[in-house]
PyMOL Python script that loads the backbone (N, CA, C, O; Angstrom):
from pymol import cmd

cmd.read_pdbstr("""\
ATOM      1  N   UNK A   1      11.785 -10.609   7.806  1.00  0.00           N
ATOM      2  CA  UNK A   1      12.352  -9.321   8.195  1.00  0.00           C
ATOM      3  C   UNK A   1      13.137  -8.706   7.047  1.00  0.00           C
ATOM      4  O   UNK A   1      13.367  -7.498   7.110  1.00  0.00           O
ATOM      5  N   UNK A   2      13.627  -9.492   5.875  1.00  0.00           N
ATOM      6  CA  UNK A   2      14.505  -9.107   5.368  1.00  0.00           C
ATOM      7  C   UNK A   2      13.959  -8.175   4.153  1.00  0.00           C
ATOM      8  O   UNK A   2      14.379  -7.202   3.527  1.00  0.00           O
ATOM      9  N   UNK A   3      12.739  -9.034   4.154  1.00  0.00           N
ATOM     10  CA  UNK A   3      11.962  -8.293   2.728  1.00  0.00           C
ATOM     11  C   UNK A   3      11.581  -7.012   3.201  1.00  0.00           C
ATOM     12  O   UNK A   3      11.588  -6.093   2.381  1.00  0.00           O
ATOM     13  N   UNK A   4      11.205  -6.751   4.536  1.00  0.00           N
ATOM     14  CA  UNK A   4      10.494  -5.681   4.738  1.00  0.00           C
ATOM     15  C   UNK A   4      11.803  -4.692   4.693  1.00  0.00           C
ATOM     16  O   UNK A   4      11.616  -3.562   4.243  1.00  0.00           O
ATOM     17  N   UNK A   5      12.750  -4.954   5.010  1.00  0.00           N
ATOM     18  CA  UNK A   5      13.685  -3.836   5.278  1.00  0.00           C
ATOM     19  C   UNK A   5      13.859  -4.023   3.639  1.00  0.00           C
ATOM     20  O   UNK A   5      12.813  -3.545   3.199  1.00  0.00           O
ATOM     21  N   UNK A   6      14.414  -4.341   2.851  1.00  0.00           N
ATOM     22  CA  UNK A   6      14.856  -4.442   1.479  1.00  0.00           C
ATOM     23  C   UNK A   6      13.335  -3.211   1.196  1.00  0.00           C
ATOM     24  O   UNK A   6      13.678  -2.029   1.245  1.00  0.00           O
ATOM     25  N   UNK A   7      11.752  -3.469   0.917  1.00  0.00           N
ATOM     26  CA  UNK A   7      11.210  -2.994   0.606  1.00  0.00           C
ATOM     27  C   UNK A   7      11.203  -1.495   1.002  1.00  0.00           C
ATOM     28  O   UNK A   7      11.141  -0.553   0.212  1.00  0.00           O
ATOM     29  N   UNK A   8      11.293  -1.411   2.659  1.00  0.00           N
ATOM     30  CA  UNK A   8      11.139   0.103   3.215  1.00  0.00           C
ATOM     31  C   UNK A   8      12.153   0.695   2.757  1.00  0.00           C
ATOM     32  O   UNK A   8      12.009   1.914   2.671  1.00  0.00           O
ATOM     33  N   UNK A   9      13.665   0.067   2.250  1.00  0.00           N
ATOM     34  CA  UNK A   9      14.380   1.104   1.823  1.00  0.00           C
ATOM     35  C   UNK A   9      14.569   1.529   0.305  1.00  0.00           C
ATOM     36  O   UNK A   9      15.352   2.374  -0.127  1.00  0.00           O
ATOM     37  N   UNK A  10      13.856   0.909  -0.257  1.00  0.00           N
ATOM     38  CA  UNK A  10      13.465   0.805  -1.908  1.00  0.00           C
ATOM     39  C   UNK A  10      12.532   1.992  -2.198  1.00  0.00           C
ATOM     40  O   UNK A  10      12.509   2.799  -3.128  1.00  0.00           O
ATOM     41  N   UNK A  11      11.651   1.814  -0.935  1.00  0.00           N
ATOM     42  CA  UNK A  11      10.283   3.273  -1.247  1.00  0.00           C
ATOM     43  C   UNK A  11      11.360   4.183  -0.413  1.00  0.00           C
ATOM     44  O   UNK A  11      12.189   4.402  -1.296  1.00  0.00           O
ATOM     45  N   UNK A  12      11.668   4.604   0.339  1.00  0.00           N
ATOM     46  CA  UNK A  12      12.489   5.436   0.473  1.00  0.00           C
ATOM     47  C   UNK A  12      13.475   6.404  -0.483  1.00  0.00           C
ATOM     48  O   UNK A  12      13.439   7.602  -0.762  1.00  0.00           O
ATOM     49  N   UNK A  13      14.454   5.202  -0.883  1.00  0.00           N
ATOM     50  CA  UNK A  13      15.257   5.787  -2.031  1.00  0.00           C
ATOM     51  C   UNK A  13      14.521   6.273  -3.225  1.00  0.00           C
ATOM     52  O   UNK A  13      15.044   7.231  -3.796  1.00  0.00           O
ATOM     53  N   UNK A  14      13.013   5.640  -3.896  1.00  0.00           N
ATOM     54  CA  UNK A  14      12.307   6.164  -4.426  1.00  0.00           C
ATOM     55  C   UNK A  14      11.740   7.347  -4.061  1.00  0.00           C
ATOM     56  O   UNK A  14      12.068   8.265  -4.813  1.00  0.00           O
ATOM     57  N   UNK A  15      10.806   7.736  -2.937  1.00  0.00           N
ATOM     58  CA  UNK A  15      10.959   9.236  -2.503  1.00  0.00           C
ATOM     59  C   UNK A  15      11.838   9.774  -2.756  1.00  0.00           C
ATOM     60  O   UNK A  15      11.556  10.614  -3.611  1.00  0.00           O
ATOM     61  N   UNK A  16      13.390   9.802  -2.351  1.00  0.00           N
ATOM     62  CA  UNK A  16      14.376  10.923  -2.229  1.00  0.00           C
ATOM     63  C   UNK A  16      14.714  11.061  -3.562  1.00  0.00           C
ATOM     64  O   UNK A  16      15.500  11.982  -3.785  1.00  0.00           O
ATOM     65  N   UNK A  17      14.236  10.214  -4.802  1.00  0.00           N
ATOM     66  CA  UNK A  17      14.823  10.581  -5.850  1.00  0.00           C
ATOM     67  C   UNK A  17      13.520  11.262  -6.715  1.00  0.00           C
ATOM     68  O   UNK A  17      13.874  12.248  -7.361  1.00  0.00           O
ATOM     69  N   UNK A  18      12.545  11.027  -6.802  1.00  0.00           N
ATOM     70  CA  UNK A  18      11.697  11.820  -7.036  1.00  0.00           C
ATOM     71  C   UNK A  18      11.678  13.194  -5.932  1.00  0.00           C
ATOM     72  O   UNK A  18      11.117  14.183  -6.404  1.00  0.00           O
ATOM     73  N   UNK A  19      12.038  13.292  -5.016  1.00  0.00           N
ATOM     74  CA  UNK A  19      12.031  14.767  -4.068  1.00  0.00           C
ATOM     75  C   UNK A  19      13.143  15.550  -4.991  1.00  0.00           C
ATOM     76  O   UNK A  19      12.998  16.698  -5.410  1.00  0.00           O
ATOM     77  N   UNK A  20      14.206  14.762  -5.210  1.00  0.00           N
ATOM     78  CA  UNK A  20      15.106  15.395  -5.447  1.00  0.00           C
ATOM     79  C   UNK A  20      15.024  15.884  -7.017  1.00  0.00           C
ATOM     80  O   UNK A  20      15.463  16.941  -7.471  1.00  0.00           O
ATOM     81  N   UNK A  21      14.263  14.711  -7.806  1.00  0.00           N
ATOM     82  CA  UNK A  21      14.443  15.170  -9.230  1.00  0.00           C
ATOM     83  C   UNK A  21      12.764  16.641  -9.584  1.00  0.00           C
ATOM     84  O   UNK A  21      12.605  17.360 -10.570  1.00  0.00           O
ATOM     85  N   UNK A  22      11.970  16.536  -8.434  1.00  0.00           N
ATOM     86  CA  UNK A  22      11.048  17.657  -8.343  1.00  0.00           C
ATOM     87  C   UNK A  22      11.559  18.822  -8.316  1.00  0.00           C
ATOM     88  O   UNK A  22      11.348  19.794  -9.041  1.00  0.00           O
ATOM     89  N   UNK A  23      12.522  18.626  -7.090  1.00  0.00           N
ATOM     90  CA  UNK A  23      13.139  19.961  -6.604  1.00  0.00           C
ATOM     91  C   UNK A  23      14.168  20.645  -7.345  1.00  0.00           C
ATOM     92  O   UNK A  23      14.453  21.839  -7.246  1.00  0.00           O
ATOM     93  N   UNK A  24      14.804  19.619  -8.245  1.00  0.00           N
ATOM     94  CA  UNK A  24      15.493  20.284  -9.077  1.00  0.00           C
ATOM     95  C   UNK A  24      15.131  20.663 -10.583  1.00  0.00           C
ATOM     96  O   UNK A  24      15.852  21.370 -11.287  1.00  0.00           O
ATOM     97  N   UNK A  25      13.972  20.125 -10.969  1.00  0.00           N
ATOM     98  CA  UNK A  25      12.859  21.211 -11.998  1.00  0.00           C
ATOM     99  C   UNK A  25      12.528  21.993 -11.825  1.00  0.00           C
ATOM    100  O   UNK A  25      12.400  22.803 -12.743  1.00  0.00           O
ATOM    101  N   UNK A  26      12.087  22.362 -10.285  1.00  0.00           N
ATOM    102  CA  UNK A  26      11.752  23.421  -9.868  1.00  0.00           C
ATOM    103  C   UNK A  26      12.969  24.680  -9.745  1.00  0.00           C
ATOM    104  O   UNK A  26      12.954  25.890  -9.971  1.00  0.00           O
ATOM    105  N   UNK A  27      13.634  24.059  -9.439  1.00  0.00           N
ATOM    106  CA  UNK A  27      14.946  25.075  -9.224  1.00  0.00           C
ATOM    107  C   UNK A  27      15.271  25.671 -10.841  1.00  0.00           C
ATOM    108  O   UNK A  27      15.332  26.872 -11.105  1.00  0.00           O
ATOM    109  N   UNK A  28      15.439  24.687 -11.726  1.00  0.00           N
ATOM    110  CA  UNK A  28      15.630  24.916 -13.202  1.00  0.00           C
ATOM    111  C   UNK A  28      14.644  26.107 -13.666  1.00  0.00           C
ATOM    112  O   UNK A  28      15.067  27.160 -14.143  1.00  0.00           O
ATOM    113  N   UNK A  29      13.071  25.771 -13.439  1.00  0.00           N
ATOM    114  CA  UNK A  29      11.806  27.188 -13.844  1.00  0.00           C
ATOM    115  C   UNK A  29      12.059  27.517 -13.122  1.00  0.00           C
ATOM    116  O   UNK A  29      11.608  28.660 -13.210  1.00  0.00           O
ATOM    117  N   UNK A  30      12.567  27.452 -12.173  1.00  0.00           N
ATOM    118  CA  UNK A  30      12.085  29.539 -11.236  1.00  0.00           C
ATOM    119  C   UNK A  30      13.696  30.039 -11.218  1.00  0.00           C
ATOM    120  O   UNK A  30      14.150  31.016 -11.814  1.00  0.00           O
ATOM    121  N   UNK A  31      14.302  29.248 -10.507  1.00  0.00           N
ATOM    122  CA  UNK A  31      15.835  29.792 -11.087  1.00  0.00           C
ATOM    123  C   UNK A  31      16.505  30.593  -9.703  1.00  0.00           C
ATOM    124  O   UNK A  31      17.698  30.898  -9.694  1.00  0.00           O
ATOM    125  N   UNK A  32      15.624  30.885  -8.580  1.00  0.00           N
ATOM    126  CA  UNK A  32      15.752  31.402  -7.538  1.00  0.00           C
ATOM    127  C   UNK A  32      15.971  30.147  -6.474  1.00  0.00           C
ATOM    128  O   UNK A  32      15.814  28.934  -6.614  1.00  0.00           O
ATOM    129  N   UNK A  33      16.307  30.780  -5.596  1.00  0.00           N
ATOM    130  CA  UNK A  33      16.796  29.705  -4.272  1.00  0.00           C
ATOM    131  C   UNK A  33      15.185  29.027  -3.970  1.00  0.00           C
ATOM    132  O   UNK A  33      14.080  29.443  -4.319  1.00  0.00           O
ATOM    133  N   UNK A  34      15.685  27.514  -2.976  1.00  0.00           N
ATOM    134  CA  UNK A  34      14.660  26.952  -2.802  1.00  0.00           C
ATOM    135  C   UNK A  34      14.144  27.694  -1.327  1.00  0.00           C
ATOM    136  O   UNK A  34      14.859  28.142  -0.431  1.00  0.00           O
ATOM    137  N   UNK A  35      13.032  27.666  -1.389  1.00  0.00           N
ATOM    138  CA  UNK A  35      12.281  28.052   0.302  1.00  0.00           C
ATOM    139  C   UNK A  35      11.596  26.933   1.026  1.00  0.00           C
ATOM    140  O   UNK A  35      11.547  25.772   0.618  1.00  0.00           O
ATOM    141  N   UNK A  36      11.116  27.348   2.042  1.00  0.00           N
ATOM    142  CA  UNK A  36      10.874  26.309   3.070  1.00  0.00           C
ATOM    143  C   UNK A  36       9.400  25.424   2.024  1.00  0.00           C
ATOM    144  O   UNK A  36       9.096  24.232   2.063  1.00  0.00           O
ATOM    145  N   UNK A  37       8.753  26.547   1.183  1.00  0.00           N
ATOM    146  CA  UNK A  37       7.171  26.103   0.506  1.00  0.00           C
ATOM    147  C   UNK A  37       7.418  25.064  -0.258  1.00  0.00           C
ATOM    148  O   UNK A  37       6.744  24.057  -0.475  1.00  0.00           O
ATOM    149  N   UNK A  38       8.572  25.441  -0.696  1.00  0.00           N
ATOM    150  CA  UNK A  38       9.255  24.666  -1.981  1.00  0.00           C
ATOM    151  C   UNK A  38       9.229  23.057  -1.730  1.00  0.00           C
ATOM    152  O   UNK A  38       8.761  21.993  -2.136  1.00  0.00           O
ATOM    153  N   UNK A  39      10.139  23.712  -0.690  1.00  0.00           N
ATOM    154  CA  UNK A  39      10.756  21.840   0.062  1.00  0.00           C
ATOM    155  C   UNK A  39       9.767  20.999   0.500  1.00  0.00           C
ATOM    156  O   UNK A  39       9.775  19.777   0.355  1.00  0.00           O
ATOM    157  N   UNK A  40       8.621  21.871   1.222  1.00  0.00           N
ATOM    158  CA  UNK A  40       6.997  21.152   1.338  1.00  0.00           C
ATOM    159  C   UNK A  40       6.620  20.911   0.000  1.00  0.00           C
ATOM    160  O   UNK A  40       7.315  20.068  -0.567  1.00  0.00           O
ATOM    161  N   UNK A  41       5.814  21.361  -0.585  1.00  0.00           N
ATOM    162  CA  UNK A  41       5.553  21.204  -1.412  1.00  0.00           C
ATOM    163  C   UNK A  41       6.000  20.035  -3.154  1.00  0.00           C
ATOM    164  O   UNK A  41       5.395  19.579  -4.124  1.00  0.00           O
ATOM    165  N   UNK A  42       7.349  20.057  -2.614  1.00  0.00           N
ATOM    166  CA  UNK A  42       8.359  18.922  -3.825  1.00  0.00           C
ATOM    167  C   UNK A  42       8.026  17.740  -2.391  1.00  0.00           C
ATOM    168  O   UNK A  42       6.847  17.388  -2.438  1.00  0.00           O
ATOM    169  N   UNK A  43       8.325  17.489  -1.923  1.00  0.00           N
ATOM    170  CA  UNK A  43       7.750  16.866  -0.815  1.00  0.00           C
ATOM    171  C   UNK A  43       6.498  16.185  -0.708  1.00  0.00           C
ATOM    172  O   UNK A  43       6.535  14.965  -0.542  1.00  0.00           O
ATOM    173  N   UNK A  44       5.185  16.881  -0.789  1.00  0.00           N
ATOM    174  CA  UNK A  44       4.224  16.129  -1.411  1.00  0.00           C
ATOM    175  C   UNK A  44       4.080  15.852  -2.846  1.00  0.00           C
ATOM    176  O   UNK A  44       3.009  15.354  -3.191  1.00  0.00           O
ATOM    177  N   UNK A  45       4.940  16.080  -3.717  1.00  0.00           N
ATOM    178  CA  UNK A  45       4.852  15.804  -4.542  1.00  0.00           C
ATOM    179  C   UNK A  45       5.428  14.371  -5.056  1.00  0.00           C
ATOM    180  O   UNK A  45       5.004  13.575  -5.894  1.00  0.00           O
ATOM    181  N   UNK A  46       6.519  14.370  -4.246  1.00  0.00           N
ATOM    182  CA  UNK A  46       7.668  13.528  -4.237  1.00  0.00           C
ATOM    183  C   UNK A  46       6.839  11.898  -3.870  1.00  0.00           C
ATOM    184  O   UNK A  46       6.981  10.806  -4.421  1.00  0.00           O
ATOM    185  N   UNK A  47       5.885  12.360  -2.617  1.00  0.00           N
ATOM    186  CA  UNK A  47       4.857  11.580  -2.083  1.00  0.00           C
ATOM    187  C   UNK A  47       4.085  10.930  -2.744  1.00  0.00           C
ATOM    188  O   UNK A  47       3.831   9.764  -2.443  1.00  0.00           O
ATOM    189  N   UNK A  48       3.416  11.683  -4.035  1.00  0.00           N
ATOM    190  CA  UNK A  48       2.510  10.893  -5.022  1.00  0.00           C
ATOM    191  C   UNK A  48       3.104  10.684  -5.756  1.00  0.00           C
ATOM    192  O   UNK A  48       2.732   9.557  -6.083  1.00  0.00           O
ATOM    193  N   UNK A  49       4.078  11.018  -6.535  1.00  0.00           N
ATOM    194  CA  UNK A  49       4.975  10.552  -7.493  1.00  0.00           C
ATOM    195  C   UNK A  49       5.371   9.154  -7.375  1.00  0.00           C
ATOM    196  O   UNK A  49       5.297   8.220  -8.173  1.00  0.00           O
ATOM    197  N   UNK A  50       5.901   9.260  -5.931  1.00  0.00           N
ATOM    198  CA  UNK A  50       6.768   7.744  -5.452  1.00  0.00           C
ATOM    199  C   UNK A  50       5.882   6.704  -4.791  1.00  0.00           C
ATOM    200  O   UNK A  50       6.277   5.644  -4.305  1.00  0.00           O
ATOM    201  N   UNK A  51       4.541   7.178  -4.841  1.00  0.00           N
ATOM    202  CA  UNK A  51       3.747   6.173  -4.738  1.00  0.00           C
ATOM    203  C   UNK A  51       2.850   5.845  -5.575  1.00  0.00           C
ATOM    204  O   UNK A  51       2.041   4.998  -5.197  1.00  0.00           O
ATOM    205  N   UNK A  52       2.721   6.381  -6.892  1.00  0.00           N
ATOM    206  CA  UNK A  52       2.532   5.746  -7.780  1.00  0.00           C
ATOM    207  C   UNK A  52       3.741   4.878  -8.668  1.00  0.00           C
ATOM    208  O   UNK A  52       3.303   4.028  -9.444  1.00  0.00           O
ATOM    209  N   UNK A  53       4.941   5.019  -8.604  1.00  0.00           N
ATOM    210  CA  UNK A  53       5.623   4.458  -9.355  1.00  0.00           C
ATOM    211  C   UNK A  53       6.498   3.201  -8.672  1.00  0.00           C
ATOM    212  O   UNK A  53       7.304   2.385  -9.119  1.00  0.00           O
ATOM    213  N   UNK A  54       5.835   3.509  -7.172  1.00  0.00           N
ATOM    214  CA  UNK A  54       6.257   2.430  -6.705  1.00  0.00           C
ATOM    215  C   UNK A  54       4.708   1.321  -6.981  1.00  0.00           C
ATOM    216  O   UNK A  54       4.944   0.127  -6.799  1.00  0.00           O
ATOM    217  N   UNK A  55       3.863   1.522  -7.213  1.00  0.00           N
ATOM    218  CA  UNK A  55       3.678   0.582  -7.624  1.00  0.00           C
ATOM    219  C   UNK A  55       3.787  -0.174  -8.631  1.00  0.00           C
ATOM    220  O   UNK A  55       3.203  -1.256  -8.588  1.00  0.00           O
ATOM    221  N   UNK A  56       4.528   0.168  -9.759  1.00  0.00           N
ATOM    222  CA  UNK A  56       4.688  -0.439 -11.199  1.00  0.00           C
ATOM    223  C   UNK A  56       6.165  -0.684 -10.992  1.00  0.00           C
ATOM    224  O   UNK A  56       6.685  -1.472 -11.782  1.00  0.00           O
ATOM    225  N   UNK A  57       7.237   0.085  -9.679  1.00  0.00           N
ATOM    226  CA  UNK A  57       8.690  -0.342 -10.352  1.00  0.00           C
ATOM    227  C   UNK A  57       9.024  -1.197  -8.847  1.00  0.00           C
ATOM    228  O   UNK A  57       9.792  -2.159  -8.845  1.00  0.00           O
ATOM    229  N   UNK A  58       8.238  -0.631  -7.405  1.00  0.00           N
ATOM    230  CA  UNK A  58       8.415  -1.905  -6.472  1.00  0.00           C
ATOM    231  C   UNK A  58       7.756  -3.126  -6.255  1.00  0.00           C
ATOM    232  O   UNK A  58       7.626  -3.580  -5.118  1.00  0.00           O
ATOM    233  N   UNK A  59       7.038  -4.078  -7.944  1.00  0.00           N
ATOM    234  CA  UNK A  59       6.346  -5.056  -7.912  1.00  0.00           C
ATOM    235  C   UNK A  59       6.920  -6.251  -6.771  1.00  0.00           C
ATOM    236  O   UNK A  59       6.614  -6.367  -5.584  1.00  0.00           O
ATOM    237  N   UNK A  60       7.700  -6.935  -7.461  1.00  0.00           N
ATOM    238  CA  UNK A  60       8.257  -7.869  -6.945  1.00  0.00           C
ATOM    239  C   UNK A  60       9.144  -8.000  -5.440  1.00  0.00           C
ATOM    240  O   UNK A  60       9.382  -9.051  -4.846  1.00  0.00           O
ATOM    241  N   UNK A  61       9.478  -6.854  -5.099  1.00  0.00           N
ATOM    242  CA  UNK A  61       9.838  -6.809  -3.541  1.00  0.00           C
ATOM    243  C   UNK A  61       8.355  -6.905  -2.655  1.00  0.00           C
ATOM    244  O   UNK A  61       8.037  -7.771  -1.840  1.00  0.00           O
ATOM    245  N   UNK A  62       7.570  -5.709  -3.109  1.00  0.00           N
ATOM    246  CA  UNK A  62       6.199  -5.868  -2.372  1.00  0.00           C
ATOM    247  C   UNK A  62       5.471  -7.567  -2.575  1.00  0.00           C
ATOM    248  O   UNK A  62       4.968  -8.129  -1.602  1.00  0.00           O
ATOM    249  N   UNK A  63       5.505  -8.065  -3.615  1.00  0.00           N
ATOM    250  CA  UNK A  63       4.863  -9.537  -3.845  1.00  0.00           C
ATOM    251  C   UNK A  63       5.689 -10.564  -2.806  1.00  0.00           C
ATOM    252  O   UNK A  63       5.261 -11.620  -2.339  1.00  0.00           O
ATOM    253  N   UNK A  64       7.244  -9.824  -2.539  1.00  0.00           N
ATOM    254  CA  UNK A  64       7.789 -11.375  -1.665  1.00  0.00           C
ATOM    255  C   UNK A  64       8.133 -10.028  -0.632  1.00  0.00           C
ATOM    256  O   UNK A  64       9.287  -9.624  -0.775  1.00  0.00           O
ATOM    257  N   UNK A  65       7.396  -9.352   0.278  1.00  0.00           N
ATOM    258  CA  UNK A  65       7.043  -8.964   1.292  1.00  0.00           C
ATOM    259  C   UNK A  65       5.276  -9.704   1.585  1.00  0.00           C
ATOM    260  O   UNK A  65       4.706 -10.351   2.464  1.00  0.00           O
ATOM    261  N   UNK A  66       5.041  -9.271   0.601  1.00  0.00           N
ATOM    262  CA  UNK A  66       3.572 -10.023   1.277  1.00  0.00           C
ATOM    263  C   UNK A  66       3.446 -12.027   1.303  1.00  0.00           C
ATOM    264  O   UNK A  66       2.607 -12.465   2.090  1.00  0.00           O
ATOM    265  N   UNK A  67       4.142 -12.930   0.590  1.00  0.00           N
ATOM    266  CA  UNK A  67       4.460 -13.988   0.674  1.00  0.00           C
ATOM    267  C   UNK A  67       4.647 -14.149   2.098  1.00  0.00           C
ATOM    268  O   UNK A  67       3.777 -14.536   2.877  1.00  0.00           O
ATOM    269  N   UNK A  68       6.187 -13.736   2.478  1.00  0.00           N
ATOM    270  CA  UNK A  68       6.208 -13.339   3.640  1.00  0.00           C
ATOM    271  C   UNK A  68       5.720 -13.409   4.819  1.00  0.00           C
ATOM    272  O   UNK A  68       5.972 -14.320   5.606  1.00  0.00           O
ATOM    273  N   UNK A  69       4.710 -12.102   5.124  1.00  0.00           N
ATOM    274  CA  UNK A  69       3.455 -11.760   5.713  1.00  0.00           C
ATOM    275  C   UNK A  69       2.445 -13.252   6.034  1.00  0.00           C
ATOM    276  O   UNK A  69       2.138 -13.864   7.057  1.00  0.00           O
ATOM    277  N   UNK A  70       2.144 -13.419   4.530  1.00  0.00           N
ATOM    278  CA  UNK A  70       1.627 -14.892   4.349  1.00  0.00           C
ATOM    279  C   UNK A  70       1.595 -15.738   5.175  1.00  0.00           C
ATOM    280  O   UNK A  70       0.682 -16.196   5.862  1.00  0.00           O
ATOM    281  N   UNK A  71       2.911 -15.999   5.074  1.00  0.00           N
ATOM    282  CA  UNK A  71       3.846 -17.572   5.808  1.00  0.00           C
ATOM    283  C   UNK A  71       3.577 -17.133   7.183  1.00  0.00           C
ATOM    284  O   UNK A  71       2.653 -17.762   7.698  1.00  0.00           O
ATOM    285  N   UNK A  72       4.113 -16.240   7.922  1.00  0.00           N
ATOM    286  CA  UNK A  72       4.145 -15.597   9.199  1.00  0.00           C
ATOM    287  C   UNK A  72       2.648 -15.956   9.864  1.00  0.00           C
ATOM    288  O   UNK A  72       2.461 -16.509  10.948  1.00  0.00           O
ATOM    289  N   UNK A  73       1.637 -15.492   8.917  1.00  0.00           N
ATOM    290  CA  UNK A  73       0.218 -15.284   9.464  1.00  0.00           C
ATOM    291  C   UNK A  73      -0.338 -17.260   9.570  1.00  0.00           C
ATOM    292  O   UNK A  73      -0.957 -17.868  10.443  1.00  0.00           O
ATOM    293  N   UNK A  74       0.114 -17.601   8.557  1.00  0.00           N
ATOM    294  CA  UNK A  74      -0.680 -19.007   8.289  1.00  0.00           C
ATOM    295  C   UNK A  74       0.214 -19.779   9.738  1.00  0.00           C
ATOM    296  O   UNK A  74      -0.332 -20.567  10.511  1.00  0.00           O
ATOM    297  N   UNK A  75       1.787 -19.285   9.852  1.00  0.00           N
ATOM    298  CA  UNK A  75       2.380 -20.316  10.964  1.00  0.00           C
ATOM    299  C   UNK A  75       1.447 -20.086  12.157  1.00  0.00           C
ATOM    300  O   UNK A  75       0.800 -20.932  12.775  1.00  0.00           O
ATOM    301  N   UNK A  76       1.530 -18.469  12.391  1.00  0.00           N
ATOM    302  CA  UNK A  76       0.814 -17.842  13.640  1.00  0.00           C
ATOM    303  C   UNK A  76      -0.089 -18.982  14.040  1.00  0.00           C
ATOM    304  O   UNK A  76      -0.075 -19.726  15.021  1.00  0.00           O
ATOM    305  N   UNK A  77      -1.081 -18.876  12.719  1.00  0.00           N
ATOM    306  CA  UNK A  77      -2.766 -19.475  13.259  1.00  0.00           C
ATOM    307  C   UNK A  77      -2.618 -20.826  13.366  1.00  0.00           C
ATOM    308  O   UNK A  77      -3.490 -21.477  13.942  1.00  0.00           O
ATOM    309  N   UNK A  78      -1.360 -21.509  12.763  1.00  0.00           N
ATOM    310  CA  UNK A  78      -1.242 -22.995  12.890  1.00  0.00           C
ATOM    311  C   UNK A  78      -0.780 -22.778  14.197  1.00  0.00           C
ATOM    312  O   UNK A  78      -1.626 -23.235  14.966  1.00  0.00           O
ATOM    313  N   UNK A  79       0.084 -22.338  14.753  1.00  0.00           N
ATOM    314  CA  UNK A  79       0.701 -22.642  16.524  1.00  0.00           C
ATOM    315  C   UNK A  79      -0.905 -22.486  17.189  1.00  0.00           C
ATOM    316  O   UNK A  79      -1.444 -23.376  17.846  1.00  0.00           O
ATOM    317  N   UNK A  80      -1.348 -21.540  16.957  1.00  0.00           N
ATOM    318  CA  UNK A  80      -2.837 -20.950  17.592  1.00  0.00           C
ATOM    319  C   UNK A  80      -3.691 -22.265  17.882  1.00  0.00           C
ATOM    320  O   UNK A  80      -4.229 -22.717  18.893  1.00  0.00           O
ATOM    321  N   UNK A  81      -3.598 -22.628  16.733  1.00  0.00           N
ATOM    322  CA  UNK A  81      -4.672 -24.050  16.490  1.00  0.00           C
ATOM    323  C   UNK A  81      -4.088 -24.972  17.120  1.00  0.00           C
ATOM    324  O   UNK A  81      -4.657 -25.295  18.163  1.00  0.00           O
ATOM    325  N   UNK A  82      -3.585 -25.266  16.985  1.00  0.00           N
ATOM    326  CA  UNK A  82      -2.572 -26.364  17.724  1.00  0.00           C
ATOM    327  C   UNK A  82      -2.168 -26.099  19.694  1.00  0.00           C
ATOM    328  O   UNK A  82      -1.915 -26.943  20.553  1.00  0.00           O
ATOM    329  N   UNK A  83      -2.267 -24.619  19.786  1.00  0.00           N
ATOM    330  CA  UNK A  83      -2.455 -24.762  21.575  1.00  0.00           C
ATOM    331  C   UNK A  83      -3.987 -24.720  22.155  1.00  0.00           C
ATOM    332  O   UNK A  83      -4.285 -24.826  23.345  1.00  0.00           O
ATOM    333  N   UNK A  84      -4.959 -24.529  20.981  1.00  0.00           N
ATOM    334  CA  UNK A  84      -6.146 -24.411  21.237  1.00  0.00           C
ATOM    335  C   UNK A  84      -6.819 -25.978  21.427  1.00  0.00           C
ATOM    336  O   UNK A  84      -7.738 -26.035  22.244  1.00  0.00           O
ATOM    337  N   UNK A  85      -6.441 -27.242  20.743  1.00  0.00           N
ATOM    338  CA  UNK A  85      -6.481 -27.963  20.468  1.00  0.00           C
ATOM    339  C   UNK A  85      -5.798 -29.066  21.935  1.00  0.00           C
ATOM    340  O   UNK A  85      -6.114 -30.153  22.418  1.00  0.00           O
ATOM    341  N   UNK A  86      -4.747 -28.029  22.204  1.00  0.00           N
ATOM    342  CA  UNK A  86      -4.378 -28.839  23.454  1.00  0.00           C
ATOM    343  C   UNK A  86      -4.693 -28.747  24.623  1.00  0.00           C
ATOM    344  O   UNK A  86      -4.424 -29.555  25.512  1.00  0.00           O
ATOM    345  N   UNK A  87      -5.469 -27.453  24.743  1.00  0.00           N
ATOM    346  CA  UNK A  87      -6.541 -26.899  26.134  1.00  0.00           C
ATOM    347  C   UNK A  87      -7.872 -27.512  26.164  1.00  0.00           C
ATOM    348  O   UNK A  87      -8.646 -27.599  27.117  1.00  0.00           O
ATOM    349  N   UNK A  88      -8.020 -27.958  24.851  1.00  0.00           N
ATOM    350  CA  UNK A  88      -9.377 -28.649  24.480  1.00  0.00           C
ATOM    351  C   UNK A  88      -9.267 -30.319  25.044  1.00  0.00           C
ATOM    352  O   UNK A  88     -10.211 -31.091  24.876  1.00  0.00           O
TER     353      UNK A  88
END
""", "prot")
cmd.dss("prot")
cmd.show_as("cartoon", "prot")
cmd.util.cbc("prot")
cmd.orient("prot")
């Protein structure tokens, strides 16, 4: 549980800082207030930005989120096997 929350809030804070560092380039070239297009738009941007760079800067949280995952899935199918084994 712990990795996943550590990870979901890692891509998170990555979004809001790419949203935020979009939106404020944008604000810098145009120089006018932001609009609703704007905020969409830095928004999807913010989206591919932070998901490409989360993959090169959230390596190692995602690697011991999926470990994790791993362990969880292999116990699962061992209990599985093991009540299957006892109906048998």
């Amino acid at each position: 549980m712990k990795a996943f929350v550590v990870y979901t809030l890692l891509r998170a804070v990555l979004f809001l800082a790419a949203w935020i560092l979009i939106l404020g380039v944008w604000k810098l070239v145009d120089g006018g207030a932001v609009t609703g297009a704007q905020l969409f738009f830095a928004a999807i941007g913010a989206f591919i930005v932070s998901g490409v760079a989360s993959y090169f800067v959230l390596r190692t949280p995602r690697e011991a989120l999926a470990q994790r995952v791993e362990a969880r899935a292999a116990k699962a199918v061992s209990k599985f096997d093991e009540m299957r084994s006892k109906e048998d």
